[in-house]
C-alpha positions as CSV (number, residue, x, y, z in Angstrom):
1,X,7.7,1.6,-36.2
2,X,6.5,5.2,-35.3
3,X,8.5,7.4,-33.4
4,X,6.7,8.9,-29.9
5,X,4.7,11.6,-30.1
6,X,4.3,14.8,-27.5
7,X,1.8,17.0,-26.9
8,X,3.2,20.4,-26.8
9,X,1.5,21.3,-23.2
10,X,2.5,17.7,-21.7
11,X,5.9,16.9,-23.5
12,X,7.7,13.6,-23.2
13,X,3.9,11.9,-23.0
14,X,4.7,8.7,-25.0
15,X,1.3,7.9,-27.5
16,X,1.1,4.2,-28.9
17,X,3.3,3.3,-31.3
18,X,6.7,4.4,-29.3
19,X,10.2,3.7,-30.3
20,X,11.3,1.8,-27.4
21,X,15.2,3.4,-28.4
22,X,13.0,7.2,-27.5
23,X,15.0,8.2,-24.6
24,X,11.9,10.9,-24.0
25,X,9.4,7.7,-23.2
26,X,9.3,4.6,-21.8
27,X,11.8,2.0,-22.3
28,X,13.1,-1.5,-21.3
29,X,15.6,-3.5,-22.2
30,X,15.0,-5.8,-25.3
31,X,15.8,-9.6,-23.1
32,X,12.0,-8.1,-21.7
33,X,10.1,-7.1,-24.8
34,X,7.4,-9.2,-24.5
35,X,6.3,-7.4,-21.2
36,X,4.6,-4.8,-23.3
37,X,2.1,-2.4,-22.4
38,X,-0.9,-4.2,-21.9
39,X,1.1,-5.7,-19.3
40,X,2.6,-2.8,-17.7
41,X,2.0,0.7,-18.8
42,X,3.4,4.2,-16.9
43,X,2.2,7.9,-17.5
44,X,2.3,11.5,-15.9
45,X,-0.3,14.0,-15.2
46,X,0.9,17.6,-14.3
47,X,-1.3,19.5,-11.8
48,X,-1.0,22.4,-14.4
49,X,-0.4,21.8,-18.7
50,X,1.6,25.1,-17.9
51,X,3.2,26.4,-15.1
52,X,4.2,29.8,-13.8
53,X,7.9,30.6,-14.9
54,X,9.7,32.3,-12.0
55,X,12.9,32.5,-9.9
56,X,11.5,32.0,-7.2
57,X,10.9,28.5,-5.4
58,X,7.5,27.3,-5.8
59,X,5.7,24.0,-5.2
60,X,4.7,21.6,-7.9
61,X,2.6,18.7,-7.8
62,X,2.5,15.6,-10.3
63,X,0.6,12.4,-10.7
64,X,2.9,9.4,-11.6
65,X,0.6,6.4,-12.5
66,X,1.7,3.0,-13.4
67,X,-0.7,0.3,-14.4
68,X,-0.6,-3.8,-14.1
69,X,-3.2,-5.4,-16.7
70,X,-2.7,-8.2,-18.5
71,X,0.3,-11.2,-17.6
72,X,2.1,-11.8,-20.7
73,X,5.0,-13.7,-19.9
74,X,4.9,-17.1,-20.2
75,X,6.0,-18.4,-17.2
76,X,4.4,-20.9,-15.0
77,X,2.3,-19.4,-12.1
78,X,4.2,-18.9,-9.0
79,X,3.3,-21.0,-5.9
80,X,1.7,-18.7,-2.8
81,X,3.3,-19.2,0.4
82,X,0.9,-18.5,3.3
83,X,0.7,-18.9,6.6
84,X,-2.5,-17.8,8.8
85,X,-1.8,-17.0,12.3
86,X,-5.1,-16.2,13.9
87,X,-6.0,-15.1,17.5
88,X,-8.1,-17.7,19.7
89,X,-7.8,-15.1,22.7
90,X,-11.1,-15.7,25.2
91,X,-12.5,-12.5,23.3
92,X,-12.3,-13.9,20.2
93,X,-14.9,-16.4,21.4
94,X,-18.5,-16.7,20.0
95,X,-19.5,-14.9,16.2
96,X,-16.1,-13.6,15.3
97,X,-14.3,-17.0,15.9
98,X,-17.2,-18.9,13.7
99,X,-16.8,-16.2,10.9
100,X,-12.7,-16.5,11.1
101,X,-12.9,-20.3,10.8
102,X,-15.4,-20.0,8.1
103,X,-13.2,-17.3,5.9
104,X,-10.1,-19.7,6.7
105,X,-11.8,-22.6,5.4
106,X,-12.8,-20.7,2.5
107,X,-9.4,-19.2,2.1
108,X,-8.1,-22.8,1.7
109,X,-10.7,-24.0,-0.7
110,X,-9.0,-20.8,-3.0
111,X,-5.7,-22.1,-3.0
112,X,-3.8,-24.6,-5.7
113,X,-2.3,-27.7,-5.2
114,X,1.1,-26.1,-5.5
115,X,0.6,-23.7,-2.8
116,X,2.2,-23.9,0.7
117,X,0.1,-23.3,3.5
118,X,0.4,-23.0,7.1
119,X,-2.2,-21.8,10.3
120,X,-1.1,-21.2,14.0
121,X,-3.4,-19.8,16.5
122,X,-2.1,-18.0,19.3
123,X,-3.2,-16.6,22.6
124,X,-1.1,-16.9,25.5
125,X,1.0,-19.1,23.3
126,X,1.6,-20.3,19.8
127,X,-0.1,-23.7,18.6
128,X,0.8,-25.3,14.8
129,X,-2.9,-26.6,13.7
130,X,-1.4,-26.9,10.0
131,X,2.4,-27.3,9.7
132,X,4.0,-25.9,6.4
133,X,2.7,-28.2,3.6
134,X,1.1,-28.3,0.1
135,X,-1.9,-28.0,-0.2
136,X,-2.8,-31.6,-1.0
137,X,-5.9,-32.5,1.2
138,X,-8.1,-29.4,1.8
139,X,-10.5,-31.3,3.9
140,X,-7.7,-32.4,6.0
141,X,-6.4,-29.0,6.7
142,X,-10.0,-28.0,7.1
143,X,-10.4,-30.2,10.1
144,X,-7.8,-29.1,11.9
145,X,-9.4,-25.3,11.1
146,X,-12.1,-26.7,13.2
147,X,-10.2,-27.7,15.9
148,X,-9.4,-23.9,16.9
149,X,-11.1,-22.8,20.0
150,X,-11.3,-19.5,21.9
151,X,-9.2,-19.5,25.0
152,X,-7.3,-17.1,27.2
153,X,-4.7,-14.2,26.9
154,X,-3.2,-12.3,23.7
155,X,0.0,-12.2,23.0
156,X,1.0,-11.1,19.4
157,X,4.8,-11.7,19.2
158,X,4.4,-15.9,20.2
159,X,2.4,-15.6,17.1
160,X,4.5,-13.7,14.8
161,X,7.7,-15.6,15.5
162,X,5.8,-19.8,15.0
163,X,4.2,-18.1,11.9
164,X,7.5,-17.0,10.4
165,X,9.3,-20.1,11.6
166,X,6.5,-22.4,9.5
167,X,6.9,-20.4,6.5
168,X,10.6,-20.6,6.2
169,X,10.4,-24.1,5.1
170,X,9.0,-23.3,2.0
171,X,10.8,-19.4,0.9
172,X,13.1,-21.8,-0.9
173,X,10.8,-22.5,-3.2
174,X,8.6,-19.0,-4.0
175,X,9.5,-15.4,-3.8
176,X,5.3,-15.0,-2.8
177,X,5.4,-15.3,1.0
178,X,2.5,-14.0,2.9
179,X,2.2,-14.2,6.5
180,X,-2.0,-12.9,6.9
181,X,-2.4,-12.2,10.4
182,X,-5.5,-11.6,12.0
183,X,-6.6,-10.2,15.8
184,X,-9.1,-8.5,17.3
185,X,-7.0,-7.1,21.0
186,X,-4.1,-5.3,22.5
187,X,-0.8,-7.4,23.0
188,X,0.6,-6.8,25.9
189,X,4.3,-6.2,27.1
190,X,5.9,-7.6,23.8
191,X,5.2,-4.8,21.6
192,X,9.4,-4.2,20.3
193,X,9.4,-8.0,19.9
194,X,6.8,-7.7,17.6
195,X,8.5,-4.9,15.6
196,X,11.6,-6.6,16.0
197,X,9.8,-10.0,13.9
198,X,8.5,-7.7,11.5
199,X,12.2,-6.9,10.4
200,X,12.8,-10.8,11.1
201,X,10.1,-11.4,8.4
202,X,11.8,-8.7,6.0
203,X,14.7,-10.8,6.1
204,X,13.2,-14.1,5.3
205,X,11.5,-12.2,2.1
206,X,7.8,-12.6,4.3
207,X,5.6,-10.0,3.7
208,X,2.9,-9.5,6.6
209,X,-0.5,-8.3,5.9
210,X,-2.3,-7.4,9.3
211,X,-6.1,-7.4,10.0
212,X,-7.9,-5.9,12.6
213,X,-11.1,-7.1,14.2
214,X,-13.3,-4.7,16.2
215,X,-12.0,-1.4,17.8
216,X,-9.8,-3.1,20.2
217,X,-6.8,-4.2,18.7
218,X,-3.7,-1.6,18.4
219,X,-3.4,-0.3,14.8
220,X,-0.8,2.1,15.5
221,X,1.8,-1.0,16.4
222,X,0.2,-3.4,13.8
223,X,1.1,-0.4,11.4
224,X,4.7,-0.4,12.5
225,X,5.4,-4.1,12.4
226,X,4.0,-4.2,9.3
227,X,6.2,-1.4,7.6
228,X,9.0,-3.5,8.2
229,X,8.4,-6.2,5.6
230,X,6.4,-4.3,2.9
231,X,2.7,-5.1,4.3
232,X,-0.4,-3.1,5.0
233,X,-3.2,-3.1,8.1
234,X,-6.8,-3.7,7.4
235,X,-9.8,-2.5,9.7
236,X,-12.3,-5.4,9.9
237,X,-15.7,-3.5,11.6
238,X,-17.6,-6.6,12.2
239,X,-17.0,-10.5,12.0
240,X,-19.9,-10.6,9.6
241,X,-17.1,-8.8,6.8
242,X,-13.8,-11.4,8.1
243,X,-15.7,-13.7,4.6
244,X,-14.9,-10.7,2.2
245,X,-12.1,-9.5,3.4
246,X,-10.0,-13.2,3.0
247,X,-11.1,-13.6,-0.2
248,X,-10.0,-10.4,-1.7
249,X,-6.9,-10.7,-0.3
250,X,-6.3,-13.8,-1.6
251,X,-7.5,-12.8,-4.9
252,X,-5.2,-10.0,-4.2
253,X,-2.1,-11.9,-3.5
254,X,-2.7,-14.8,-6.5
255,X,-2.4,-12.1,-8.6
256,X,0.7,-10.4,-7.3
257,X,3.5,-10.1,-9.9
258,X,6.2,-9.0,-7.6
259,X,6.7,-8.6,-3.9
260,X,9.2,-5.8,-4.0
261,X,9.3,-2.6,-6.5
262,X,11.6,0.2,-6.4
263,X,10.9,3.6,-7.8
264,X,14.4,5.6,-8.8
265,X,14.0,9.4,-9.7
266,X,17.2,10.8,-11.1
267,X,15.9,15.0,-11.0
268,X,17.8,17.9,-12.9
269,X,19.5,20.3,-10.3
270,X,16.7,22.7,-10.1
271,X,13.7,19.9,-9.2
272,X,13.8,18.2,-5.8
273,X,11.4,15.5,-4.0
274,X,9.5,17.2,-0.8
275,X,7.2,14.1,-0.5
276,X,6.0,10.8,-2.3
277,X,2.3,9.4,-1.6
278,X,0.7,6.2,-2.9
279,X,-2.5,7.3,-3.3
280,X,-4.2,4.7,-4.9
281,X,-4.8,1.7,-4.2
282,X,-4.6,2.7,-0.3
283,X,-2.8,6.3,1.0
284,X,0.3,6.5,2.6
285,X,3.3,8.1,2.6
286,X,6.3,6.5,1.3
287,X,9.7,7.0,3.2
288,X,13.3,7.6,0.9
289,X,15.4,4.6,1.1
290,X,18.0,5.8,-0.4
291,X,19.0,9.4,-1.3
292,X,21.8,10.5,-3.2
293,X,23.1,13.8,-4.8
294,X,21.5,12.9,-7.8
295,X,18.8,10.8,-7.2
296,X,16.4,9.3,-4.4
297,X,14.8,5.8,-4.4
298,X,11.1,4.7,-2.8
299,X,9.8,1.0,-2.2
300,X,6.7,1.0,-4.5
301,X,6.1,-2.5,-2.5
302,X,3.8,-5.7,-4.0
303,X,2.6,-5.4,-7.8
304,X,-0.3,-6.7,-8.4
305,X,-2.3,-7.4,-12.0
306,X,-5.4,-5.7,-12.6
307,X,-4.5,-2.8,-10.2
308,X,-3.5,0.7,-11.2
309,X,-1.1,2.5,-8.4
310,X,-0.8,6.2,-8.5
311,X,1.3,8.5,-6.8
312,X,1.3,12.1,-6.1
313,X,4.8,14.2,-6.1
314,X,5.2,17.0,-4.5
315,X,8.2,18.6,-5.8
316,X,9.8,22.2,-5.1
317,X,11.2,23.5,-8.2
318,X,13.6,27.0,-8.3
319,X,14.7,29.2,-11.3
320,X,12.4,28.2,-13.9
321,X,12.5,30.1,-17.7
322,X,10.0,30.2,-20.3
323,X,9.7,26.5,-22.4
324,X,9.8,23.1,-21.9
325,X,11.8,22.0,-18.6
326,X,13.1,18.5,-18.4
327,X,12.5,17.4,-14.8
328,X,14.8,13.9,-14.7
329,X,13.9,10.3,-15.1
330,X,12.1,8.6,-12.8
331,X,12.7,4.6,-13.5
332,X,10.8,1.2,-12.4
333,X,13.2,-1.7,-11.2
334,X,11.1,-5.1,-9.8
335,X,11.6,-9.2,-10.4
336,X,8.8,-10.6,-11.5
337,X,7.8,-13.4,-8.8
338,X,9.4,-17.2,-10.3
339,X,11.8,-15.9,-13.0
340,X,15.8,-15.5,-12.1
341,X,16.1,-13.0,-14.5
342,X,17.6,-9.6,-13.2
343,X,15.2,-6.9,-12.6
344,X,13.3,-5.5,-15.1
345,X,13.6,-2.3,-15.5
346,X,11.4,0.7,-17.2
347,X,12.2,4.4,-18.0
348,X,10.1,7.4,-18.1
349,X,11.2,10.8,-19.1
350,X,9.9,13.8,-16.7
351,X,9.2,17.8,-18.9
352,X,7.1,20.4,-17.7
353,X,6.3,23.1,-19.5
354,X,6.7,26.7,-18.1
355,X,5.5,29.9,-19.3
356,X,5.0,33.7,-18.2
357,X,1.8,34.0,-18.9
358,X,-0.5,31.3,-17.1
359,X,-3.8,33.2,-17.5
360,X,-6.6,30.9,-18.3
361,X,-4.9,27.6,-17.4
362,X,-6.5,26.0,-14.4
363,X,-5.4,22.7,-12.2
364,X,-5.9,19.2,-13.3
365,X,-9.4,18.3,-11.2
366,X,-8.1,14.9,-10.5
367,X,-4.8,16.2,-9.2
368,X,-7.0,18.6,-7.2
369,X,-8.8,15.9,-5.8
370,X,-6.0,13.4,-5.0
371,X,-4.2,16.9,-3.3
372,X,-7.3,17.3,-0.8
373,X,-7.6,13.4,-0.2
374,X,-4.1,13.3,0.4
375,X,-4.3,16.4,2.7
376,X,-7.1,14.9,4.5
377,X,-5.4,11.7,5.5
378,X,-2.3,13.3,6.7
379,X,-4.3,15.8,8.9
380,X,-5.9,13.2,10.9
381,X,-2.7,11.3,10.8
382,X,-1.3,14.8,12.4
383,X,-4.4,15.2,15.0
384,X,-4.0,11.9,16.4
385,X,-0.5,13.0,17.1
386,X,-1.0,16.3,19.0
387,X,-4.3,14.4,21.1
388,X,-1.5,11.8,22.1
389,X,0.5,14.6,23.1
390,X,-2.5,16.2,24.9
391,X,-2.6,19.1,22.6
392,X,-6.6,18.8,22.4
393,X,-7.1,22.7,20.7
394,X,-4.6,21.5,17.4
395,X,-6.0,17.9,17.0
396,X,-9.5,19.6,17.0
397,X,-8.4,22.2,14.4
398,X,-6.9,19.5,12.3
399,X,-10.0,17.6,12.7
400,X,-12.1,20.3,11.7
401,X,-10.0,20.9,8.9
402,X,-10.6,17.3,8.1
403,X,-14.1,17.7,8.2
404,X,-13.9,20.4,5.5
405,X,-12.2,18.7,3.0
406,X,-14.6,15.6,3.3
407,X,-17.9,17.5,2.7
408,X,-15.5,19.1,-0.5
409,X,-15.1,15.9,-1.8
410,X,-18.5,14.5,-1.2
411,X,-17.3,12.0,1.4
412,X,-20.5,12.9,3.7
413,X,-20.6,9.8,6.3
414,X,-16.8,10.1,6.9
415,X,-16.8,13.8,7.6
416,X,-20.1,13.4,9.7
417,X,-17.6,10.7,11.5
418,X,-15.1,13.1,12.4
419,X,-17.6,15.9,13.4
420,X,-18.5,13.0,16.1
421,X,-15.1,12.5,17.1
422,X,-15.0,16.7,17.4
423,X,-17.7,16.3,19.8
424,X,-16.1,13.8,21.9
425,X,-13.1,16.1,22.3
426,X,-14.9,19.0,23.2
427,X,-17.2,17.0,25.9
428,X,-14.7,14.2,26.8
429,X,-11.1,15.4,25.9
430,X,-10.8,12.0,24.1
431,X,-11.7,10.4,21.3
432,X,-13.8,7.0,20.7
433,X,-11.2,4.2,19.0
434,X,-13.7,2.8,16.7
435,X,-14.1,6.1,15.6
436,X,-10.5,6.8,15.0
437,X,-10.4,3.4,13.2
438,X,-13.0,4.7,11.0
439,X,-11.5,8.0,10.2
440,X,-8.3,6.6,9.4
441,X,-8.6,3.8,7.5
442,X,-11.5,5.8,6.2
443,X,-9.3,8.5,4.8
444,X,-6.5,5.7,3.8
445,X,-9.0,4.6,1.3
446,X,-10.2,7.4,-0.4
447,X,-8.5,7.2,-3.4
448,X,-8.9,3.5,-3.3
449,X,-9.4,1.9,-7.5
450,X,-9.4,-1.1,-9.2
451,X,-9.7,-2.1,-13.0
């Protein structure tokens, strides 16, 4: 077999044809072999081919990008576990509830006879309409879809907790457990139960995917609960979209290959981690979970086939010299979704090349790119913060700021969006909330790609 090959201006790149004994590549243990790369594949883009030697600090940036096509293994398909728990709240009443029940039905008609499935509706209280089951009779459970009617007061956490209950009786037999929730108000006076169920749900292995309705509903705690467990928010403008929402995230979760990943970067002395974004498919920040003096670990979260996830590291690095500079390893731990093998683990090898003279070499234009999408959604994150706080003048200036980097990008109707919300500060000293819906969610999905 041919031994890996590195360009001299990106070292440790590994080409086709790899050793998989190269400690300078990508590697995985031989019990796994037969994940190969056309099942999983990882690579590295520098901001620069070449970067300013100097003994001074200075601020790097890196694009780490690891790609899901095709399943290999041959292993039977994993049973989904998922539970619906859907508002029937009075204002749920009319269009949005006849396009929820439609997308549920739907939803059902997508799922395999070896799935578990479970629905509760909820407004002042919980109701089962389909208790934890396989999915033997889809016309049956599509009845008792119908059945659901608009009615009374919202009240999230009644929801959350029968929803999680259901579901345990089947996290005995999958490691895919989806709890989809879906709302279109505020909750009130149970808002730390709720967060306190999204940690529930972390500990039964449920992952919670939230979806908004409207400009009504409360993203910021839907966020939070959801952060517990692993899961992401969606905004839902209109019920007319509830349809194509359900079935891409169904599609989404059938072809999930792992719940949980875990991204390990063991850096040399002189390299250290300021920040780690997902960029792609969705923005976000993504907190240390563990940090030690020689290495720092992220939650990468659900795999999915078919999906490419990128992330951008911003790293401060002091004392550089002329030459190649290894940076660390950065390694990919996860257990693929009905196997009991131990994770599976793959191994990249970080080098940067430095130099004195840089004349000539200019940034990578998709790093630039990700860098101002990146920067865009964590300025609105940031003006949102100092409105709360009644600091009117900075949110503005981050929002302008915002603004700028849209038009850069060529994002048009979402800067034209926040130049609105400008104006509302400046006339009202407030913002609209389906305009800050738009703008972030907006922003959360710039760098949004699939395959």
């Amino acid at each position: 077999m041919e031994s890996a090959k590195f360009d001299e201006v990106h070292p440790f790149t590994v080409r086709k044809g790899m050793d998989n004994s190269n400690e300078m590549g990508l590697v995985h243990s031989n019990e796994h072999a037969t994940l190969d790369e056309e099942f999983l594949s990882i690579d590295y883009v520098p901001a620069f081919q070449i970067f300013p030697s100097s003994r001074e600090s200075q601020v790097i940036y890196v694009l780490l990008k690891v790609a899901l096509g095709k399943d290999r293994r041959s292993a039977p398909r994993t049973p989904l576990n998922i539970a619906l728990v859907l508002d029937q709240s009075s204002s749920m009443r009319g269009e949005k509830l006849y396009a929820l029940k439609a997308a549920a039905r739907r939803l059902v008609d997508e799922l395999a006879p070896g799935d578990y499935f479970s629905l509760v509706s909820f407004n002042d209280r919980a109701t089962v309409v389909v208790g934890c089951q396989k999915v033997t009779s889809k016309e049956t459970i599509k009845q008792h879809i119908d059945s659901i009617d608009a009615r009374g007061g919202t009240e999230l956490a009644n929801g959350l907790y029968t929803g999680i209950t259901e579901m345990k009786g089947a996290t005995e037999h999958t490691s895919l457990n989806f709890l989809l929730l879906l709302t279109d108000g505020q909750t009130y006076g149970d808002a730390e139960r709720c967060i306190q169920l999204g940690q529930e749900a972390s500990r039964q292995k449920i992952t919670i995917h939230a979806m908004g309705v409207g400009i009504d509903w409360n993203e910021d705690l839907l966020d939070t609960v959801v952060n517990q467990c692993g899961g992401n928010t969606e905004y839902i403008a209109s019920a007319d979209k509830i349809m194509s929402v359900f079935l891409k995230k169904i599609k989404d979760l059938r072809d999930t290959v792992t719940p949980v990943s875990n991204l390990r970067f063991e850096l040399a002395p002189q390299f250290r981690l300021k920040q780690v974004h997902r960029v792609s498919p969705l923005i976000a920040e993504l907190p240390a979970l563990d940090i030690s003096s020689d290495a720092v670990e992220y939650n990468l979260g659900q795999l999915a086939l078919h999906t490419r996830y990128t992330l951008l590291l911003e790293m401060v690095v002091s004392n550089t010299v002329p030459g190649v500079l290894p940076v660390g390893n950065v390694r990919l731990a996860f257990q693929p979704a009905g196997t009991e093998n131990p994770n599976i683990q793959f191994k990249m090898a970080l080098g940067l090349s430095f130099s004195e003279n840089t004349a000539g070499i200019t940034i990578d234009p998709e790093v630039r790119s990700l860098i101002e999408k990146v920067t865009a959604f964590r300025l609105q994150a940031k003006a949102w913060q100092d409105i709360a706080q009644g600091d009117i003048k900075s949110g503005t200036q981050r929002l302008t700021a915002v603004s700028t980097r849209l038009l850069n990008i060529g994002e048009k109707e979402l800067a034209n969006q926040v130049l609105q919300e400008i104006r509302n500060l400046e006339q009202r000293g407030t913002v609209s909330s389906g305009g800050r819906k738009r703008i972030k969610y907006g922003t959360r999905g710039l760098a949004n790609e699939t395959e």
